[in-house]
C-alpha positions as CSV (number, residue, x, y, z in Angstrom):
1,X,-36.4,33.8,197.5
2,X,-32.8,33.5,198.5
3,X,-31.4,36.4,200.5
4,X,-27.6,37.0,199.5
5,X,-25.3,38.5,202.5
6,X,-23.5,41.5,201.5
7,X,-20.1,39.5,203.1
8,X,-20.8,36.8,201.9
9,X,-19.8,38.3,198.0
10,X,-16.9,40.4,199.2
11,X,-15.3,37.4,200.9
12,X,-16.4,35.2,197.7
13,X,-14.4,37.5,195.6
14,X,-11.5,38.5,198.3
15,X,-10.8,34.4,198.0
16,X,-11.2,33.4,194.6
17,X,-8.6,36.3,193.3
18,X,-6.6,35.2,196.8
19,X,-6.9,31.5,194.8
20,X,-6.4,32.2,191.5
21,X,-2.9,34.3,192.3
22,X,-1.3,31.0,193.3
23,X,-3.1,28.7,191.3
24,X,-3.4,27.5,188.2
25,X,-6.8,25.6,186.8
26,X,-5.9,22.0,186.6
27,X,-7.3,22.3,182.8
28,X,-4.4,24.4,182.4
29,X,-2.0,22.0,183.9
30,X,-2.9,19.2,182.1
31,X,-2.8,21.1,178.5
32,X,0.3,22.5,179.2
33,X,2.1,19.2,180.4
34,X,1.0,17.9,177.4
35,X,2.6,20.3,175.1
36,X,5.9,19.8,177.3
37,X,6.1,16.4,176.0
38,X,5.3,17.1,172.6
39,X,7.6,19.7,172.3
40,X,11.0,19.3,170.5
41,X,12.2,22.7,170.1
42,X,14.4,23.2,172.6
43,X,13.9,27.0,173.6
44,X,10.2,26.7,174.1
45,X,10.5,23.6,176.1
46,X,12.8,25.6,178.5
47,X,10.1,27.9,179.0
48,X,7.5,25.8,179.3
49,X,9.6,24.1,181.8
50,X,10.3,27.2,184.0
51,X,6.3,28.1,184.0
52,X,5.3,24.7,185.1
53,X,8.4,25.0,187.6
54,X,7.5,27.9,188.4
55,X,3.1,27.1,189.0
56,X,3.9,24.7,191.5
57,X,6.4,26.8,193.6
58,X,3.6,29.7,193.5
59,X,1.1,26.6,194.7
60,X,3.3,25.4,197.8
61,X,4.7,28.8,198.4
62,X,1.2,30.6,198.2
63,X,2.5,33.9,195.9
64,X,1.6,34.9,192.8
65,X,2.4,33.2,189.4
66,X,3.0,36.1,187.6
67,X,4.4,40.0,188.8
68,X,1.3,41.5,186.9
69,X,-1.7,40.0,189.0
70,X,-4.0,41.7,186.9
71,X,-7.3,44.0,186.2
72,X,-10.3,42.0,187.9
73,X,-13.0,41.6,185.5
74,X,-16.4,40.3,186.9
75,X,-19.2,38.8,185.2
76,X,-21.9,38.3,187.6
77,X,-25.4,36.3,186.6
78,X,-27.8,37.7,189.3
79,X,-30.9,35.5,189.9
80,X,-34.3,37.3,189.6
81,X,-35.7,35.7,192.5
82,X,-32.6,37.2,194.5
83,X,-32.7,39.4,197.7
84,X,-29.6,41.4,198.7
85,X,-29.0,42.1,202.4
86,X,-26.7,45.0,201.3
87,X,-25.9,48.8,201.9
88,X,-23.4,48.8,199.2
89,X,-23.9,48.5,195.4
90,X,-22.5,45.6,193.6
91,X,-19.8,47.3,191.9
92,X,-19.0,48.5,195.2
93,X,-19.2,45.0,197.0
94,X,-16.7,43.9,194.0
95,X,-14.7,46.2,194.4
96,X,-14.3,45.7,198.7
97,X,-13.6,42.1,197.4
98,X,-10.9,43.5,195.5
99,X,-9.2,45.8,197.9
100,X,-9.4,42.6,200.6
101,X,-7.7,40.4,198.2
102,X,-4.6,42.6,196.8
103,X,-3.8,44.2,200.7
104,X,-4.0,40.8,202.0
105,X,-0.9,40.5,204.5
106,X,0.0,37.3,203.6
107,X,-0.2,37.6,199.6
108,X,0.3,41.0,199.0
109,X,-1.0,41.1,195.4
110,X,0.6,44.3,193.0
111,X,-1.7,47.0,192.8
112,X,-1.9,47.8,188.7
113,X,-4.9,50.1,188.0
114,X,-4.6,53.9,187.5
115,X,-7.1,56.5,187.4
116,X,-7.4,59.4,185.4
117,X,-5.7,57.0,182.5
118,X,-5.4,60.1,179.9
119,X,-3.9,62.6,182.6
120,X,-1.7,61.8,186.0
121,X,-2.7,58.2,185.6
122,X,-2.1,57.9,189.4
123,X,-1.8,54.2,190.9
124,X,-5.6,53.4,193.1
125,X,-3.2,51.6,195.4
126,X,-5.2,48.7,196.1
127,X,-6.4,47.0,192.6
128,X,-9.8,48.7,192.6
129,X,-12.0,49.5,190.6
130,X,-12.9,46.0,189.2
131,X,-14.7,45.8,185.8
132,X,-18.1,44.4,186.5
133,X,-20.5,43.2,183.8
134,X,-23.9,42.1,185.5
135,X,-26.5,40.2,183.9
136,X,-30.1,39.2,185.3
137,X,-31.3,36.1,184.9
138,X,-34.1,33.6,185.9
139,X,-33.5,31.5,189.3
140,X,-32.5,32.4,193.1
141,X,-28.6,32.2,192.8
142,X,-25.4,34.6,191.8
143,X,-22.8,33.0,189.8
144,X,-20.0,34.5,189.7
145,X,-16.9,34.2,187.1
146,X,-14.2,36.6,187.4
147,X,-10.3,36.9,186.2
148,X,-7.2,38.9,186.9
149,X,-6.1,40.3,183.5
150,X,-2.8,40.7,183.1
151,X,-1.8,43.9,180.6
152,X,1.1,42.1,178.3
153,X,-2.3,40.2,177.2
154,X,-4.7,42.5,177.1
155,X,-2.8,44.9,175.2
156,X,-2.6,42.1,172.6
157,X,-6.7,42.1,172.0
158,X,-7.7,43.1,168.3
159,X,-11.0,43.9,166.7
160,X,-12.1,43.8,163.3
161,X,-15.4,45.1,161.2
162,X,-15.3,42.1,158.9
163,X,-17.5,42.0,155.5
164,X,-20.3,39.3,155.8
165,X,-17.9,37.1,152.7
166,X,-14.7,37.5,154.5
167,X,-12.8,35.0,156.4
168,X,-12.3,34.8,159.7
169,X,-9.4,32.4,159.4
170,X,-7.7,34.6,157.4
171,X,-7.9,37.5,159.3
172,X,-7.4,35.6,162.7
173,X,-3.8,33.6,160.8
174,X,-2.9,37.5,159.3
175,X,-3.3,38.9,163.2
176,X,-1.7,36.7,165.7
177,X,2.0,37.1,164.5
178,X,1.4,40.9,164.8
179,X,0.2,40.1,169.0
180,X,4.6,39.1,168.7
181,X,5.3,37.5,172.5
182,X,3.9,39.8,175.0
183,X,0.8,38.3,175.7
184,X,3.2,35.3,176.7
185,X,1.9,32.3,174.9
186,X,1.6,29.0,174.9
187,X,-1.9,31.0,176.3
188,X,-5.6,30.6,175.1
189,X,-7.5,33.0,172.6
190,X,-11.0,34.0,173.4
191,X,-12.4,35.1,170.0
192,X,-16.2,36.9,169.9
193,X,-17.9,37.1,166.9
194,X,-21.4,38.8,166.0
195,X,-23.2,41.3,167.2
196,X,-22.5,44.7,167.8
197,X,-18.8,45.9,168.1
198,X,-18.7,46.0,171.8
199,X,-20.4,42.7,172.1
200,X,-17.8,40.9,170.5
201,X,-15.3,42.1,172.6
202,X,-17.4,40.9,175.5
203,X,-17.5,37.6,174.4
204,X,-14.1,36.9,173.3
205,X,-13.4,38.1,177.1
206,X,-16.3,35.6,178.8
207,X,-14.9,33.2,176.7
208,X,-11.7,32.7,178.0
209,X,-13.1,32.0,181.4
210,X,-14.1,28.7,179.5
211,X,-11.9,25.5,180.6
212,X,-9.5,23.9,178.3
213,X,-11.3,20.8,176.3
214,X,-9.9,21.1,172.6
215,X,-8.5,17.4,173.8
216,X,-11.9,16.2,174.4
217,X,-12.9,17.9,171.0
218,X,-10.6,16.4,168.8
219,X,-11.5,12.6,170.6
220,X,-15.8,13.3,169.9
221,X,-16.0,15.5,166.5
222,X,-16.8,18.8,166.1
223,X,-21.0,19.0,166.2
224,X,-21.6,22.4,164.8
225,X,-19.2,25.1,163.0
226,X,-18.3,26.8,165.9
227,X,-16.6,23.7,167.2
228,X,-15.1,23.5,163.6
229,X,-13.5,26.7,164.0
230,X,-11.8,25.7,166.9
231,X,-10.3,22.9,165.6
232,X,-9.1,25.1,162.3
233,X,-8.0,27.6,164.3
234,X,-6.0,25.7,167.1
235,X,-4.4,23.9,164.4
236,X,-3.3,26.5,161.7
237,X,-2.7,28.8,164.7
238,X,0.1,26.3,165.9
239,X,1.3,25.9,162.5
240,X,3.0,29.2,162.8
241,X,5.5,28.4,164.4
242,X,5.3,31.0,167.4
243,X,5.9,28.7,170.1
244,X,6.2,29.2,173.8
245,X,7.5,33.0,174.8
246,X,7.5,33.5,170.5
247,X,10.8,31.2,170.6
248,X,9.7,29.2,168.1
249,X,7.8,25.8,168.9
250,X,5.2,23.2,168.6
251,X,2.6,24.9,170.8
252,X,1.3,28.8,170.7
253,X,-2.1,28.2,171.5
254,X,-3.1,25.5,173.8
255,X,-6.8,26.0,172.8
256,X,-9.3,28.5,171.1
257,X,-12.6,29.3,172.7
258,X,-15.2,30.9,170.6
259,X,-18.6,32.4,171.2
260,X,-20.7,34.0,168.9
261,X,-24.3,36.2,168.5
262,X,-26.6,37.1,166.1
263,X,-25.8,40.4,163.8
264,X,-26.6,42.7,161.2
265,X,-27.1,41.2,157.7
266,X,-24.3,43.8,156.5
267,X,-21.6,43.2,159.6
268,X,-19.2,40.4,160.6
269,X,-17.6,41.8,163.9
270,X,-14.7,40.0,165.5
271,X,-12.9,40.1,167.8
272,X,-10.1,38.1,169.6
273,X,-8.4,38.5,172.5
274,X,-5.7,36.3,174.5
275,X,-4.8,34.9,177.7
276,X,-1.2,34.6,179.1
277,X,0.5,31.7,180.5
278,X,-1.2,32.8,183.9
279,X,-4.3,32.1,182.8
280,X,-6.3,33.1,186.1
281,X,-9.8,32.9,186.1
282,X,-12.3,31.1,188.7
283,X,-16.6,30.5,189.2
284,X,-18.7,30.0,192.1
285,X,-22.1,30.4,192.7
286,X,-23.6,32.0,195.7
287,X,-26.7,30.5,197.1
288,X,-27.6,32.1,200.4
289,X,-25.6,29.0,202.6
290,X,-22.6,31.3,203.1
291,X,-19.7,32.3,201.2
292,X,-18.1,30.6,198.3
293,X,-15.5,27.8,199.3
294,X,-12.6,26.6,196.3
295,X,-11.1,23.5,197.1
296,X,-7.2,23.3,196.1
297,X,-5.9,21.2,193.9
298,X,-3.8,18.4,194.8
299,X,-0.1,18.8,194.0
300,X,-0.2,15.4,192.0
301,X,-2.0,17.7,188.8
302,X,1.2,19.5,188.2
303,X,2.9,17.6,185.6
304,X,6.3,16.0,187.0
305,X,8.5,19.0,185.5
306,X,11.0,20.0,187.5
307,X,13.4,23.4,185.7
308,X,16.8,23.3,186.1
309,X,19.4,25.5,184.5
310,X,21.2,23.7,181.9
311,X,25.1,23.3,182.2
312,X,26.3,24.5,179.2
313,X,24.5,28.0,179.6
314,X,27.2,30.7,179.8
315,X,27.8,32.5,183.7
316,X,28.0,36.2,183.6
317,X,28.9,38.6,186.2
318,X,27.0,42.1,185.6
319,X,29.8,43.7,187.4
320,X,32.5,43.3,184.7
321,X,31.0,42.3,182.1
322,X,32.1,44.5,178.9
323,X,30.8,45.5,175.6
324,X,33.4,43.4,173.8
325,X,32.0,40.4,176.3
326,X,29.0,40.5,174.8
327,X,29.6,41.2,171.0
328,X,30.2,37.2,171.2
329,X,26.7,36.7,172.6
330,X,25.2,34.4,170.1
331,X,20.9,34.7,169.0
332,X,19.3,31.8,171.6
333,X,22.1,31.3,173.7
334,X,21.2,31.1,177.4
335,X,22.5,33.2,180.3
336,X,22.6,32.4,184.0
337,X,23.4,36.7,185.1
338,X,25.2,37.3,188.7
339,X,25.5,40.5,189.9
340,X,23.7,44.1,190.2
341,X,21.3,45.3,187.6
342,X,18.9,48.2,187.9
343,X,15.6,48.2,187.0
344,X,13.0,50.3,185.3
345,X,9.9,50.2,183.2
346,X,7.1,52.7,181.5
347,X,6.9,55.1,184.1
348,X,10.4,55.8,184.8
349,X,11.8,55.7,180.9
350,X,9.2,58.6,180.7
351,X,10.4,60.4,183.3
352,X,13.7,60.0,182.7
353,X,12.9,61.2,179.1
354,X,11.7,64.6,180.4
355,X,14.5,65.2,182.6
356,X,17.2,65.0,180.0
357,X,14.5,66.9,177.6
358,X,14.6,69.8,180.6
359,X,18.7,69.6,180.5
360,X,18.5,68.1,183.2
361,X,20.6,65.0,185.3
362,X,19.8,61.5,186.0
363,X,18.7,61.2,190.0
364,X,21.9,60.6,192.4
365,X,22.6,57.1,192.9
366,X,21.3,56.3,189.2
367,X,24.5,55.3,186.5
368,X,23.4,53.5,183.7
369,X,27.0,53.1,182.6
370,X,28.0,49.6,180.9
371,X,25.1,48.4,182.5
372,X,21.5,46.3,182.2
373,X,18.3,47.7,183.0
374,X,15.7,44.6,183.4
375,X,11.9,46.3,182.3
376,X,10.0,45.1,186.1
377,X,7.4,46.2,188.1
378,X,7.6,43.4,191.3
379,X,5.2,42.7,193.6
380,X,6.1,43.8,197.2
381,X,8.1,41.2,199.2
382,X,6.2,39.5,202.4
383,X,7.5,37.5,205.5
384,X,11.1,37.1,204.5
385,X,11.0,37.9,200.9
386,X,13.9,39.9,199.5
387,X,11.7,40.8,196.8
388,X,7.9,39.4,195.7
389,X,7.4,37.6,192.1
390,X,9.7,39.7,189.5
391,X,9.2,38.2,186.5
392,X,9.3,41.0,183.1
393,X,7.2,43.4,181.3
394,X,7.2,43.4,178.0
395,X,10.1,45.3,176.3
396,X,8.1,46.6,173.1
397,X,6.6,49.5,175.4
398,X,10.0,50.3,176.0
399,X,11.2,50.8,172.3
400,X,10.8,54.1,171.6
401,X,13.2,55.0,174.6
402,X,15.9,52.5,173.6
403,X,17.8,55.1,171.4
404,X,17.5,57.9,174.3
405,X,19.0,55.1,176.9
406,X,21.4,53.7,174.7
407,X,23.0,57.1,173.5
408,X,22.3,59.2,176.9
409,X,23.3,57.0,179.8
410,X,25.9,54.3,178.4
411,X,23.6,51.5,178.8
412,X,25.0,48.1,177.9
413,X,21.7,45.7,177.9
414,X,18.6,45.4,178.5
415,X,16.0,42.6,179.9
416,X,12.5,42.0,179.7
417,X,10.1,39.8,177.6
418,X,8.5,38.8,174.6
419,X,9.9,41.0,171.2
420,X,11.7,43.9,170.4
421,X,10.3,46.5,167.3
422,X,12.4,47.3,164.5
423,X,12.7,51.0,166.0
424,X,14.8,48.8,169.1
425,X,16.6,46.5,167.0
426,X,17.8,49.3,164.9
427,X,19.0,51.6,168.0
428,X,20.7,48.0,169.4
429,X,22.8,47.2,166.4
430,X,23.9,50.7,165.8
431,X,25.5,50.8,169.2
432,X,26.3,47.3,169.8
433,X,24.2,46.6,172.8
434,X,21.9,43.7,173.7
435,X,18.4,42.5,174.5
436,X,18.1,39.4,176.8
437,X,14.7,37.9,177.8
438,X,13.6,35.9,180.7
439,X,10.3,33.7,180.8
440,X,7.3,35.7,181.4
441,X,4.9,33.6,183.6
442,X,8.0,32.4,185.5
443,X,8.0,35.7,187.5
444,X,8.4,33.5,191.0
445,X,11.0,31.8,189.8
446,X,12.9,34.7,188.7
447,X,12.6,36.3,192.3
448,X,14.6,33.4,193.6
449,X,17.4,34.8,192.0
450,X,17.6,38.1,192.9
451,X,19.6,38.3,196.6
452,X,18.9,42.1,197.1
453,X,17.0,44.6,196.7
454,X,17.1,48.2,196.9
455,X,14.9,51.0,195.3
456,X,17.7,54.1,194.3
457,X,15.3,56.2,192.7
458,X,11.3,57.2,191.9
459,X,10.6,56.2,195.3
460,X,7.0,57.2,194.4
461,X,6.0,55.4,191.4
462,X,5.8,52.3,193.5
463,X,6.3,49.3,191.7
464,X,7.3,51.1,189.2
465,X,10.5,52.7,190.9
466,X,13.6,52.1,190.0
467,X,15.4,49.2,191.9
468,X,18.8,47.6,192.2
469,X,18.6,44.3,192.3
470,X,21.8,41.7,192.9
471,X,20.9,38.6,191.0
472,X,22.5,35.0,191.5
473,X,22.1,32.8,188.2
474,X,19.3,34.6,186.8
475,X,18.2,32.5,183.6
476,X,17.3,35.1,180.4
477,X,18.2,33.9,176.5
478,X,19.9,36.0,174.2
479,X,17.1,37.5,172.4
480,X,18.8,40.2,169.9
481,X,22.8,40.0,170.1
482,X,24.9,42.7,169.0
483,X,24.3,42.1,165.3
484,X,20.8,42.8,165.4
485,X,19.6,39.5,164.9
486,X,16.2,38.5,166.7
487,X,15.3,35.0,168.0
488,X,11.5,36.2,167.7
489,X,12.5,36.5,163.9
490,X,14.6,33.4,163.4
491,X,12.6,30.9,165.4
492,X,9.5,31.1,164.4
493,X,10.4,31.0,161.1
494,X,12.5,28.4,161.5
495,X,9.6,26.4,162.9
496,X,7.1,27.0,161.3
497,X,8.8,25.8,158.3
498,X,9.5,22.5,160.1
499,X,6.1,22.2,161.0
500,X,5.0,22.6,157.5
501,X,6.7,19.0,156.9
502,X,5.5,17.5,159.3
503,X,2.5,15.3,158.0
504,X,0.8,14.1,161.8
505,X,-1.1,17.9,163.6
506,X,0.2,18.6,166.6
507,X,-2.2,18.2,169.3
């Protein structure tokens, strides 16, 4: 019988969501340094650039990869032969992991989860609670595999009752182009299928914590269907074109996990869920010696990509820029910004709806005139940080304020990632405005840029306040110009018409 230390999980968990803020698997590395080299389109290979720039910065600098540092799921296989020296429960031992790990002083990690999610949907302050899943098992250890979710992914996930004759290719190649670019690919999708409903979902989630070996797969064979599947899938997947941060490229998925159950003679559930360019998951096992220990990866994995910003891309100072300035903005051309911006994301788009439904004002110290808001919720700043990892949110959750901001406070632009809706792009064209976007999984990199920092209003909504930031050469690509033309339109299907003549698969 082993006995199991109730410290020895909370610190387990504290440093494996410490670990997996800063680090990327080496799986993950190697997959995406791959798809650098095979990538010729050159948007995507800009942003594939930036997030393996910006990986190894978070790896020496010790700060998170990405703004959003996620919901923690937990899977925990519990040994039957087990013997807890514990007061608390486990959810409760997960979740003091969890507090430990997002206050940490020297990687202060973004709190993200609300409670009461259909009412005041108030912020828990430190990450908690985790979602646990706990299964018993034969044998005298705990494994433990767990994951910081980021929400531009898991809002993406998609569920489907399938008839028993029906494809799953086709539904999965109908799906993914409506996921668009906030889930920030080139990512992994974790697909269930069987079951019951919810256990579908389950799986597609446990299987992303798989690593990366569709490589391996494609040297061997597949040996069973499932193993087909993932070769069809990764392969017709990529054909559409999406490409890195749905620019239009090579790579949108750099593999596809499956697992599957039995089910019901009459049912076919799927479902399929995806993981971002952050990609954080980790496993250890607990065996009574102590707590779990992850060794660091050497800095020779990351691939030899360095990010630099190109010398044609076109300077721009926020401070005078003007609405005839940008009317010559072209689809896909890239920006280096300098100068103030203000920033703001669900929360405060909401709240600035209700005021202005109430008759009332904008907050002093708040003028939206002529120009950009960038959609961020940062990460709070440690030792000498002006700000922590600021990368965007994705804009789509903004589009059905656009019109309000655009016609009620003179706004000029706005920045964030992936795509913008048809509801946006309409309210854009009709008053001449524009939608830039900057690399999501690059949110490090980003925060070099910004030289300032200020919050000027919401003071309580936390990261979700609204800030002024001054930004020096801040990289973002002309995602919808004045015109109303879309990259996340054009490129894809730009490429995945190229990649329909070309006769060797991409790996």
């Amino acid at each position: 019988m082993t006995i199991i230390r109730q410290a020895d999980l909370i610190d387990s968990v504290a440093n494996a969501l410490q670990y997996i803020s800063y680090y990327h698997p080496a799986d993950y590395l190697r997959a995406l340094g791959d798809a650098y080299k095979a990538e010729t389109s050159p948007a995507a290979r800009d942003a594939i650039a930036q997030i393996l720039t910006n990986s190894r910065m978070c790896a020496e600098g010790r700060r998170p990869i990405c703004q959003d540092t996620g919901i923690v799921v937990v899977f925990l296989r519990v040994g039957m032969e087990v013997r807890w020296d514990a007061t608390l429960s486990l959810q409760d031992m997960v979740n003091e992991g969890v507090r430990r790990a997002y206050l940490h002083p020297d990687n202060t990690l973004r709190a993200s989860i609300v409670a009461d999610p259909a009412g005041r949907r108030s912020n828990t302050k430190d990450n908690t609670p985790a979602v646990v899943h706990v299964e018993l098992v034969p044998g005298n250890t705990v494994e433990v595999s767990l994951a910081a979710k980021g929400g531009g992914s898991e809002n993406k996930s998609k569920f489907v009752m399938l008839n028993p004759s029906d494809s799953l290719v086709d539904w999965v190649l109908k799906t993914v182009p409506t996921m668009g670019a906030g889930w920030c690919p080139p990512g992994m999708l974790g697909i269930g299928i069987g079951g019951t409903a919810e256990k579908a979902m389950l799986m597609a989630k446990e299987a992303l914590m798989q690593p990366i070996d569709l490589h391996d797969l494609k040297a061997r064979g597949p040996a069973n269907r499932i193993e087909e599947l993932r070769l069809e899938l990764h392969e017709k997947v990529n054909a559409l074109g999406i490409g890195a941060q749905g620019l239009g490229g090579l790579t949108t998925v750099l593999d596809v996990k499956i697992l599957d159950y039995p089910t019901h003679a009459a049912s076919l559930p799927v479902a399929m869920i995806p993981n971002c360019a952050a990609t954080r998951h980790a496993h250890f096992v607990l065996d009574g010696s102590g707590a779990a220990i992850i060794e660091p990866p050497a800095l020779s994995d990351w691939p030899d990509v360095t990010w630099a910003p190109s010398q044609d891309a076109r300077r721009v100072n926020l401070d005078t820029v003007t609405a005839a300035e940008v009317a010559t903005w072209k689809p896909g051309e890239t920006l280096l910004l300098n100068g103030k911006l203000l920033t703001g994301r669900d929360a405060a788009h909401k709240r600035i709806a209700d005021l202005f439904a109430k008759g009332e004002s904008l907050p002093d110290g708040v003028d939206f005139r002529g120009r950009f808001i960038y959609y961020v919720g940062p990460v709070d700043p440690v030792r000498d940080e002006v700000v922590g990892p600021a990368g965007p949110t994705t804009a789509t959750r903004m589009d059905k304020f656009t019109r309000m901001m655009l016609e009620k406070t003179g706004l000029l632009g706005m920045i964030g990632k992936a795509e913008r809706g048809p509801t946006a792009i309409e309210a854009i064209r009709d008053h001449h405005s524009v939608y830039l976007m900057a690399v999501g999984g690059a949110a490090y990199l980003v925060s070099k840029a910004i030289k300032s920092s200020r919050v000027v209003a919401f003071a309580d909504l936390g990261m979700e306040a609204i800030y002024e930031f001054e930004v020096e050469n801040m990289p973002v690509t002309v995602a919808v110009d004045a015109q109303g033309t879309s990259v996340h339109q054009t490129g894809p299907a730009e490429w995945k018409a190229r990649i329909a003549g070309i006769p060797v698969v991409q790996g």
